[in-house]
C-alpha positions in Angstrom: 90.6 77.3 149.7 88.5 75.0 147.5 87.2 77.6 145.5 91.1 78.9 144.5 92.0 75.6 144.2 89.2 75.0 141.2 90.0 77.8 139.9 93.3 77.1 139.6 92.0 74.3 137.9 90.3 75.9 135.3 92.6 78.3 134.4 96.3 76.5 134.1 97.5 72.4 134.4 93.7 71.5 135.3 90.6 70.1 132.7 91.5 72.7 130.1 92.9 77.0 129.8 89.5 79.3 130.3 89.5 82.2 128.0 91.0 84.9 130.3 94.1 82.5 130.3 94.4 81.9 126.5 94.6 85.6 125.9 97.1 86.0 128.6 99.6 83.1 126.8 98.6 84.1 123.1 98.9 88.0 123.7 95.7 88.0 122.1 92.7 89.4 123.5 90.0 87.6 124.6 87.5 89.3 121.5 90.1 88.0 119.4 90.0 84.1 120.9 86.3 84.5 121.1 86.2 85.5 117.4 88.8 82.9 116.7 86.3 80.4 118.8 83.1 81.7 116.6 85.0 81.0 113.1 85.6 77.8 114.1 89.2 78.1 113.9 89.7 76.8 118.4 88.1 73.8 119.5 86.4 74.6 122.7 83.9 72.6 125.5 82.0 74.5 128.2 82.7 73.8 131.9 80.1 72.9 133.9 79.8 76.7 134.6 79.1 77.6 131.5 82.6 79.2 130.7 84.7 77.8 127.4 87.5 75.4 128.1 90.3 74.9 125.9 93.0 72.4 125.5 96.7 73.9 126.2 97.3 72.9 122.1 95.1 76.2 121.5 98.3 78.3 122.3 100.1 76.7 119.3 97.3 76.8 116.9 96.9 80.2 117.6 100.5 81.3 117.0 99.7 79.6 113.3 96.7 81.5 113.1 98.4 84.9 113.9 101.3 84.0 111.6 99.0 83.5 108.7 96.7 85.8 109.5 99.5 88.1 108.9 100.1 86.5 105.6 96.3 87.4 104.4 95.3 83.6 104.8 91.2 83.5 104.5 89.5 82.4 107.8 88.0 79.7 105.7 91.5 78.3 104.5 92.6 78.5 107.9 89.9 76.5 109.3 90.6 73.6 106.5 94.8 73.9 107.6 93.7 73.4 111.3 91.4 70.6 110.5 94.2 68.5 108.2 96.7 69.7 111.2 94.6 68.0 113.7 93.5 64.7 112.0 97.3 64.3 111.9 98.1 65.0 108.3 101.5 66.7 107.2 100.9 69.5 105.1 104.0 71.1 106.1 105.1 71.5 102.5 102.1 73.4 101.5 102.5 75.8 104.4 106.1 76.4 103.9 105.9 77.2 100.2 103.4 80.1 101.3 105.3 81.4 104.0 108.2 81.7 101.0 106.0 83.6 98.9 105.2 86.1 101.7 108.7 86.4 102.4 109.4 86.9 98.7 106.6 89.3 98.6 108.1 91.3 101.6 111.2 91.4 100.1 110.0 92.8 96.7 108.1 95.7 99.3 111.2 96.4 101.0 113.4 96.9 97.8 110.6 98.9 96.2 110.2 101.1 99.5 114.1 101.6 99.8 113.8 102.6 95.7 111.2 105.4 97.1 112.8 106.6 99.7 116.7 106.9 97.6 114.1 109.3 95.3 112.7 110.9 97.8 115.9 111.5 99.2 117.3 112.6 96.1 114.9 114.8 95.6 115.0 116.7 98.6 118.5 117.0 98.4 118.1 118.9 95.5 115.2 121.0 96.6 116.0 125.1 96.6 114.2 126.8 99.0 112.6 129.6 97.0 112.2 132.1 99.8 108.0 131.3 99.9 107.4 133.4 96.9 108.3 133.5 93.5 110.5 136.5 91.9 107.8 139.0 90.5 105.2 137.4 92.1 102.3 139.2 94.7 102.5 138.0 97.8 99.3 136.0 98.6 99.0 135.5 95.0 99.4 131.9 94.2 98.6 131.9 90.8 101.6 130.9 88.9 
């Protein structure tokens, strides 16, 4: 009972999240935290078991880190926005105004996608089927 109890500990309201857990609640896996953990981008102690132990604030920061990973953001630029985030400075501004660039970027990528496919459409609408050869020509020949 004491040992379930511990580990119960160790894995939800106790001393910290071990890694198993922070995958589970991130969706991540746990490569990915332990990368994440290596880059310096999670803060992380070791139990007295040797096993990393990480504060429950590591599910939000990595919901930022997945957001702007997905926006290309440099591992090193990432580590400098989780260090101002956590001595408490606001650099909200900053990170909104690239996350409206992305979004302006997607958009552009959209319209320019929906401007290929209206061709592509257009062109296979037009397409004639030609029968697989061309009048005159040998079959097997494909020479034009």
């Amino acid at each position: 009972m004491l040992m379930a109890q511990s580990s119960q500990e160790a894995t939800s309201e106790g001393p910290g999240l071990r890694i198993g857990e922070v995958a589970r609640r991130s969706g991540l896996t746990v490569k990915t935290v332990r990368y994440y953990c290596d880059q310096g981008l999670l803060q992380t102690s070791r139990s007295p078991g040797g096993y990393r132990v990480f504060a429950a604030e590591c599910i939000e920061e990595l919901e930022i880190i997945r957001a702007l990973r997905a926006m290309d953001v440099p591992i090193p630029e990432l580590v400098r926005i989780l260090d101002v985030r956590r001595a408490g400075v606001c650099n909200c501004s900053v990170l909104k105004t690239s996350i409206a660039s992305k979004i302006d970027s997607i958009d552009a990528r959209i319209s320019d996608l929906v401007t290929m496919k209206s061709e592509l459409i257009r062109l296979l609408s037009s397409w004639q089927d030609c029968g697989g050869t061309k009048p005159g020509a040998m079959p097997g020949n494909l020479s034009p």
